[in-house]
Structures are given as C-alpha cells and as structure tokens.
Backbone bond lengths (Angstrom), bond angles and torsions (degrees), N, CA, C in turn:
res aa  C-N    CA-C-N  psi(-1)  N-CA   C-N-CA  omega(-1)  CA-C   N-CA-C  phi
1 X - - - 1.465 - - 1.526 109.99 -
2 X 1.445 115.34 -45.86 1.796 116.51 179.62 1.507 97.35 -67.59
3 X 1.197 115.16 -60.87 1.964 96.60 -175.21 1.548 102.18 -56.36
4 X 1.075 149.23 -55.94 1.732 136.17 179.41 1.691 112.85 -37.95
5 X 1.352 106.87 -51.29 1.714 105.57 150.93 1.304 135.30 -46.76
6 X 0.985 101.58 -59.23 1.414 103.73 -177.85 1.530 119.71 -62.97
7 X 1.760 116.43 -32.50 1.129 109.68 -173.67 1.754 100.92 -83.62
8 X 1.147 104.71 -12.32 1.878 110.41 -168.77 1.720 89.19 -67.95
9 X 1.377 111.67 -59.17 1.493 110.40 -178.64 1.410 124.34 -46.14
10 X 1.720 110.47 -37.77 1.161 122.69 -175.63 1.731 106.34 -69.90
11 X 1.400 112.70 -47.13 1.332 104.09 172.06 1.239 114.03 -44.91
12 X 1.681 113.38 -67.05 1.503 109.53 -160.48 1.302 129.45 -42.43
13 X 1.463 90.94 -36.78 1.939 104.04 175.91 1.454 102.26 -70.93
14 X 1.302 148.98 -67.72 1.196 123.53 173.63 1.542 132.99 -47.36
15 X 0.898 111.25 -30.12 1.643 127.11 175.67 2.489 83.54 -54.65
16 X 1.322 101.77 -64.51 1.511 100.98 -149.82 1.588 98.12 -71.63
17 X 1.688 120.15 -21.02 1.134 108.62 -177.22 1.596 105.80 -71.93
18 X 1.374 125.35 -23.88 1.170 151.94 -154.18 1.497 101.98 -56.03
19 X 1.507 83.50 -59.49 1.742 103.08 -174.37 1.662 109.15 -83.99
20 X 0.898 127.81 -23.66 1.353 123.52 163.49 1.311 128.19 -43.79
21 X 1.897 100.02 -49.53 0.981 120.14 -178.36 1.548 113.83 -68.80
22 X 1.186 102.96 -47.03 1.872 103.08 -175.28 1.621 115.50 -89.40
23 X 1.437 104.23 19.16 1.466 108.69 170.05 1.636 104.27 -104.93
24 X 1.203 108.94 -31.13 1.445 126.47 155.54 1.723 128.13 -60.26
25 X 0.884 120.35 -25.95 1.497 158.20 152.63 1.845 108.87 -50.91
26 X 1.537 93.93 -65.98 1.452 90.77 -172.83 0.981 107.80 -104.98
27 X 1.552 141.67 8.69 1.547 131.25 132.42 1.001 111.86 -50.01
28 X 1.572 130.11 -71.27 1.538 122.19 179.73 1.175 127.37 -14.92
29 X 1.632 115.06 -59.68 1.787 131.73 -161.46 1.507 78.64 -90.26
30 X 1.332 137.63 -23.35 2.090 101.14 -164.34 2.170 79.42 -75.46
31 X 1.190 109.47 -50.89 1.691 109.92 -170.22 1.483 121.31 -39.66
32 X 1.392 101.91 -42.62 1.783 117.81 178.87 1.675 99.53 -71.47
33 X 1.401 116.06 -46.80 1.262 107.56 -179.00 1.552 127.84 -64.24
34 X 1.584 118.08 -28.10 1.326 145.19 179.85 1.537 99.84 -78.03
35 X 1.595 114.84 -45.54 1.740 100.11 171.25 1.748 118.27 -82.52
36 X 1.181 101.74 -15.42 1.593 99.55 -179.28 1.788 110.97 -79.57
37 X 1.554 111.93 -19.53 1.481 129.15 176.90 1.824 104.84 -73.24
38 X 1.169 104.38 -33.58 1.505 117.93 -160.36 1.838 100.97 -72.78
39 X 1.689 82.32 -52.70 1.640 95.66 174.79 1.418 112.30 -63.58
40 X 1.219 130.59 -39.38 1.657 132.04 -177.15 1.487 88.82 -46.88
41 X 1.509 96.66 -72.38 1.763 108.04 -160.69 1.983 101.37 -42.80
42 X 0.844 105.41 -73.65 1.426 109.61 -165.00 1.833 116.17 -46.17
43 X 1.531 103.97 -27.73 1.588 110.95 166.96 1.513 120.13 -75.41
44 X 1.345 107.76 -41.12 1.522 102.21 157.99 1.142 118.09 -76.79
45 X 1.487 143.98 10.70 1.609 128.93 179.30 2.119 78.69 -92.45
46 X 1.118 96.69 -33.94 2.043 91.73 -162.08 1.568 89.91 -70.55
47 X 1.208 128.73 -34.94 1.251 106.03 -151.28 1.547 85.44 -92.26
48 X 0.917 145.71 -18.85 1.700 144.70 151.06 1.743 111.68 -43.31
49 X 1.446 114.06 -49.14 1.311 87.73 167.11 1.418 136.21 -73.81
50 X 1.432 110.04 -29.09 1.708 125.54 -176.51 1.551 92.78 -65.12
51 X 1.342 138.31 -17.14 1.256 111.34 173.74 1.611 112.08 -80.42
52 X 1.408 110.81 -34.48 1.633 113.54 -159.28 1.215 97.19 -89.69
C-alpha cells in the first residue's frame, strides 16, 4: 500500500512538473515566433524602402 503511494505521489509530481515545463516550452516558441515575425516584418519594411 506505501509503495502504491508513494509511486501515485511520484507520478503526480512529474505529471505537474511535466506541465510546467511544456507551458514553459510553449511560451518560449510563441516569443521566438513573435520575434522572428517582428523581424520578417521589419526586413521587408527596409527592403521596401531600398527599392523606392
């Protein structure tokens, strides 16, 4: 019965670190994606002026 506990506990905490982690995960990539969008935009506004 104590090892069935213990491993139930042990799951849960990995299960919650789990999600911590991959919410952390997919903040990162939405941020990288939002600065790599920023950079698109802003290289085509320059390369819009060097033409005109």
């Amino acid at each position: 019965m104590f090892i069935a506990q213990s491993l139930e506990k042990t799951g849960f905490l990995l299960s919650k670190i789990a999600r911590s982690h991959f919410a952390i995960i997919r903040e990162r990539v939405a941020d990288r994606s939002a600065c790599e969008g920023w950079q698109t935009h802003v290289n085509q506004q320059s390369l819009a002026k060097n033409h005109q």
